[in-house]
C-alpha positions as CSV (number, residue, x, y, z in Angstrom):
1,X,0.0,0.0,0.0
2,X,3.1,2.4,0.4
3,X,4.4,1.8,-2.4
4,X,1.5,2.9,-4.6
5,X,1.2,6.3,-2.5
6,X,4.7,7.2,-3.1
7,X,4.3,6.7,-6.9
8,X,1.2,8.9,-6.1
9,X,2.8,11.5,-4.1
10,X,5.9,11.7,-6.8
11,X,3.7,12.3,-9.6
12,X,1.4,15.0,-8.0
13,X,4.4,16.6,-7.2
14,X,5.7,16.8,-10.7
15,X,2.2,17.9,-12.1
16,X,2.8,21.0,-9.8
17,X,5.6,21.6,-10.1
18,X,5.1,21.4,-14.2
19,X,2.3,23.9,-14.0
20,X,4.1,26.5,-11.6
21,X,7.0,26.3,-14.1
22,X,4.4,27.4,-16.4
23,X,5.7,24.7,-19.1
24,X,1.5,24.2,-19.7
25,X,-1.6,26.1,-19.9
26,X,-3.4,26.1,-16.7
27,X,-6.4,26.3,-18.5
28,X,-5.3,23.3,-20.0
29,X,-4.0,21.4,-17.2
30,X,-4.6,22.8,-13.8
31,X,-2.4,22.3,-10.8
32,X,-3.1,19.5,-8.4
33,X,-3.4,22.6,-6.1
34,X,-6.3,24.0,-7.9
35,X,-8.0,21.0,-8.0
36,X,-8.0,20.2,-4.1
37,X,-9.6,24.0,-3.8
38,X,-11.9,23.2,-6.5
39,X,-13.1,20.0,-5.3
40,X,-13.7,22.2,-1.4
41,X,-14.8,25.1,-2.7
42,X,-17.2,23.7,-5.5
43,X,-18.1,20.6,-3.1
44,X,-22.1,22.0,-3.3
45,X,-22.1,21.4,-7.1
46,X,-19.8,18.3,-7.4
47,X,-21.9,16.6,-4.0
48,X,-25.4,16.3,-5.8
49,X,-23.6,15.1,-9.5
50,X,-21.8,12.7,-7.5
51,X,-24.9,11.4,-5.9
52,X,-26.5,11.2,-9.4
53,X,-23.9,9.6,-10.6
54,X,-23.5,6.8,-8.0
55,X,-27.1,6.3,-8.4
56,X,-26.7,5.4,-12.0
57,X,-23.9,3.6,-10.8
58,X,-24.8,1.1,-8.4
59,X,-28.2,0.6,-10.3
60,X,-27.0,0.0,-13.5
61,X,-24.2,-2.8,-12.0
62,X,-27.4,-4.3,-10.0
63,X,-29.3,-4.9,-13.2
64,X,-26.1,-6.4,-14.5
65,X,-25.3,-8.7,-12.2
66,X,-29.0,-10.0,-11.9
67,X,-29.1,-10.3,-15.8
68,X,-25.5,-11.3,-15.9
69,X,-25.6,-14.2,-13.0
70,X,-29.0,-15.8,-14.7
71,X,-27.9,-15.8,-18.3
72,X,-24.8,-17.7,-17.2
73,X,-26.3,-20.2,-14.8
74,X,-29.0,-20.8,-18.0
75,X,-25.6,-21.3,-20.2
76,X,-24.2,-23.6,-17.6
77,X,-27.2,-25.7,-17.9
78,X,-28.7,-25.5,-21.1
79,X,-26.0,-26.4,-23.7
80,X,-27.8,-24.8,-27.0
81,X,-28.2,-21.8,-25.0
82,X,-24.5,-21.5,-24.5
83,X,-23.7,-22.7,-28.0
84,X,-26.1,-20.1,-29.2
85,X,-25.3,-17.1,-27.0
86,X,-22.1,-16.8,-26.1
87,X,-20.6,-15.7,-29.7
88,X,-23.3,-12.8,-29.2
89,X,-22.2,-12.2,-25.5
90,X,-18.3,-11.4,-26.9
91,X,-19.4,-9.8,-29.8
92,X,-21.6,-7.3,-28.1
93,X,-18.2,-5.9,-26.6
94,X,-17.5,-5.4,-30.3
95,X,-20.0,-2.7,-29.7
96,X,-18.8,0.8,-29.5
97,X,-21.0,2.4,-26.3
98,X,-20.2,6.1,-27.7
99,X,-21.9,5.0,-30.7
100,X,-24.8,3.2,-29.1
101,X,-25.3,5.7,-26.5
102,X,-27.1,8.5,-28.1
103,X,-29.4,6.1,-30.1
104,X,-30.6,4.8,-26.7
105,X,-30.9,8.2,-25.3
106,X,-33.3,9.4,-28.2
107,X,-35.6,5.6,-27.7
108,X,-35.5,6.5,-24.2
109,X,-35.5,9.5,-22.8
110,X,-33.3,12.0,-21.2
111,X,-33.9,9.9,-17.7
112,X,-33.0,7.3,-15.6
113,X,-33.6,4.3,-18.0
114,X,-31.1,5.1,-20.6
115,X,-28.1,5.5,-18.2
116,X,-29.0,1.9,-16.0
117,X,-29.0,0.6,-19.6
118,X,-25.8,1.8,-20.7
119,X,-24.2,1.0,-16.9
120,X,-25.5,-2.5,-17.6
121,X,-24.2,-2.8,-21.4
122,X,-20.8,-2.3,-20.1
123,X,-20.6,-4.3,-16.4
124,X,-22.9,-7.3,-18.5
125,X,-19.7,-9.3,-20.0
126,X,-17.3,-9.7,-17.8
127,X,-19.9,-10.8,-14.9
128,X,-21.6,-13.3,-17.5
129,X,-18.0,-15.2,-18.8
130,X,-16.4,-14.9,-14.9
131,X,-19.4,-16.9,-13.2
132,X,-19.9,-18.9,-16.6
133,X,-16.3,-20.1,-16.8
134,X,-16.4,-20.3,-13.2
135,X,-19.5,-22.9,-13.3
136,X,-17.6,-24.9,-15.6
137,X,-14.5,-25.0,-13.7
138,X,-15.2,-28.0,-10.9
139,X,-13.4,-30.2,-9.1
140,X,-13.7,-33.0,-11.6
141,X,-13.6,-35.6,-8.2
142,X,-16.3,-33.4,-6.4
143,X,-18.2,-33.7,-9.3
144,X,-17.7,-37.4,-9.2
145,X,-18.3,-37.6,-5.6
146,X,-22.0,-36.0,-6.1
147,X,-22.8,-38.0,-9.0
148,X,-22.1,-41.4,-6.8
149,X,-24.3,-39.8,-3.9
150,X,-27.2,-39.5,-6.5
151,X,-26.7,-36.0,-6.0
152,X,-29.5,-34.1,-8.6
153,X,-28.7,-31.7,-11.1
154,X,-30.4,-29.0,-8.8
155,X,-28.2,-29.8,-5.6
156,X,-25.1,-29.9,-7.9
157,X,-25.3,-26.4,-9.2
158,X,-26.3,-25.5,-5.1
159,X,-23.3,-27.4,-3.2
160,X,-21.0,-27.7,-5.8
161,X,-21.1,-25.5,-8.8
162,X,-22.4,-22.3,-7.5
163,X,-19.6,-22.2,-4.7
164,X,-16.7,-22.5,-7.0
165,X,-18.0,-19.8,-9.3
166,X,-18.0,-17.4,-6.6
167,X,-14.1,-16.6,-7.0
168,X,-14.9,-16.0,-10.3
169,X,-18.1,-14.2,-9.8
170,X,-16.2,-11.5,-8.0
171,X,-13.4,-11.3,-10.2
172,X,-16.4,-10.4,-13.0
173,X,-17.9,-8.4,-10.2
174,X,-14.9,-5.9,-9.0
175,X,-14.0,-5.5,-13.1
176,X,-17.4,-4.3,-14.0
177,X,-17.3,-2.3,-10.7
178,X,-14.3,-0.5,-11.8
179,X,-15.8,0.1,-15.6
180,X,-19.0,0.9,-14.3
181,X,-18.1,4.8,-13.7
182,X,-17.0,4.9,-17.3
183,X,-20.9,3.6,-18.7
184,X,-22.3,6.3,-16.5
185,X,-20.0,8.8,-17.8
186,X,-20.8,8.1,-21.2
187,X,-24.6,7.9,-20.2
188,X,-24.7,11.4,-19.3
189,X,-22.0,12.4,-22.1
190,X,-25.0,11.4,-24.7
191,X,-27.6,12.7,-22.9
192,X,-28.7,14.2,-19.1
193,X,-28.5,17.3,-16.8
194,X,-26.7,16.2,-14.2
195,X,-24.1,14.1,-12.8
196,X,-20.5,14.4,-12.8
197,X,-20.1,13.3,-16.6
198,X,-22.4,15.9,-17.0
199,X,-20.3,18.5,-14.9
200,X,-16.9,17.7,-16.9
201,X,-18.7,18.7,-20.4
202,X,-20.1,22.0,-18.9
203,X,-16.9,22.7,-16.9
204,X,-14.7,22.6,-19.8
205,X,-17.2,24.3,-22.1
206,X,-16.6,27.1,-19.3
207,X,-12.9,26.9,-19.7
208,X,-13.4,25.5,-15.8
209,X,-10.8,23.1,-15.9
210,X,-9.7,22.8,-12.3
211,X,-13.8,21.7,-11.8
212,X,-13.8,19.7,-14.3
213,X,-10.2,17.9,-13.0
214,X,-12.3,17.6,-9.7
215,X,-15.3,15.9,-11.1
216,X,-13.0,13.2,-12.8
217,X,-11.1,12.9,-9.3
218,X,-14.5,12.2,-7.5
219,X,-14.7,9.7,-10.6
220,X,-11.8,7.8,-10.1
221,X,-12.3,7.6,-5.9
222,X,-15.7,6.3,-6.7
223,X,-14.2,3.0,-9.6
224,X,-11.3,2.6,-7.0
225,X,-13.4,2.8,-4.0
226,X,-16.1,-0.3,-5.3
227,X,-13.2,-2.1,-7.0
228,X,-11.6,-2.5,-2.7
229,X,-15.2,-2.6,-1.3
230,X,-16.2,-5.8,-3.6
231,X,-12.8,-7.2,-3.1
232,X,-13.6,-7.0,0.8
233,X,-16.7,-8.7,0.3
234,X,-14.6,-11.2,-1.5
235,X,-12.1,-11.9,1.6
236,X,-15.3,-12.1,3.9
237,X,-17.6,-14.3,1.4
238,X,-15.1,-16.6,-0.2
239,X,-12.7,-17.0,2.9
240,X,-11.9,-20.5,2.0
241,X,-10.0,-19.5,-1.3
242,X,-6.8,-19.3,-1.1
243,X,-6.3,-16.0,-3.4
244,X,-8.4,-14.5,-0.3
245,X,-5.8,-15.7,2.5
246,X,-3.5,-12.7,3.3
């Protein structure tokens, strides 16, 4: 954990010291200095965009992981249904979201709907292959064991399957919590009147660069702060795997 501060703390540094040398714009590039007092003194704009935006958020990642944990338990267990979905499952990353997001702005709406849906578009792969591959990936002498107990297909997927997925459930789960920041983004980028994504584009169109710096630095807290609070959940859920043993 030191180590990644230091690196932190040397580059701030630089980026000041940089801008004081006046070797940039800082309307182009603002000093770290200037964003700390931005993200204090503008903390009654950025609070309510950040609470939009963690809304969209944490919504849009819920509607994933629903969608995401049943469409790869039904893959698990219905063969065709893999054979038949999962080329469209990697090809829909094929998908560029800038292009796709205003079209589903303009069928939706201006509201809440179209930035769940984008949030979801984005988390929806890597939580479908994770606890997909992760179903797949038994014990081959558990599954033995079960299959001489008479165990049904039902209790498999319960005792057996479901458990070992859950490392690679929350591998799925802490990636799509870390790109889940950039879908709302790019939700309010196409389309909204609030939220932080929303405060960057008016900030810079105000030559307010220091806000907008702030506004990506509440981003950027928020990806890293659910990408350590999932991988808590991890240690405290899945405390039998080793990868979760300090």
């Amino acid at each position: 954990m030191i180590a990644p501060l230091l690196v932190l703390v040397v580059l701030i540094g630089g980026w000041e010291l940089i801008v004081r040398a006046d070797m940039v714009n800082s309307l182009l590039l603002p000093a770290p200095s200037a964003v700390a007092t931005s993200l204090w003194e503008d903390r009654a704009i950025l609070g309510p965009d950040l609470a939009v935006t963690t809304g969209e958020v944490m919504l849009g990642l819920g509607a994933a992981l629903v969608l995401g944990v049943a469409l790869a338990v039904a893959m698990h267990l219905v063969p065709w249904i893999d054979q038949a979905l999962r080329p469209l499952v990697v090809g829909s990353q094929a998908v560029p979201i800038p292009v796709l997001a205003p079209l589903i702005v303009f069928v939706l709406g201006f509201g809440l709907a179209p930035k769940i849906l984008i949030v979801a578009l984005i988390c929806f792969f890597p939580i479908v292959v994770n606890v997909a591959d992760g179903l797949r990936d038994v014990d081959p002498d558990a599954r033995r064991v079960l299959r001489a107990l008479n165990a049904s297909r039902w209790q498999r997927l319960r005792f057996l399957e479901a458990t070992s997925a859950l490392p690679s459930g929350f591998t799925g789960l802490r990636i799509a919590a870390a790109v889940a920041v950039i879908g709302a983004v790019l939700a309010e980028w196409a389309g909204s009147t609030s939220g932080l994504g929303h405060l960057v584009l008016t900030a810079n169109a105000q030559l307010e660069s220091a806000r907008a710096f702030a506004a990506t630095v509440l981003l950027v807290i928020e990806a890293v702060a659910l990408y350590a609070l999932f991988s808590a959940l991890e240690r405290r859920v899945v405390s039998w795997s080793p990868r979760t043993v300090s």
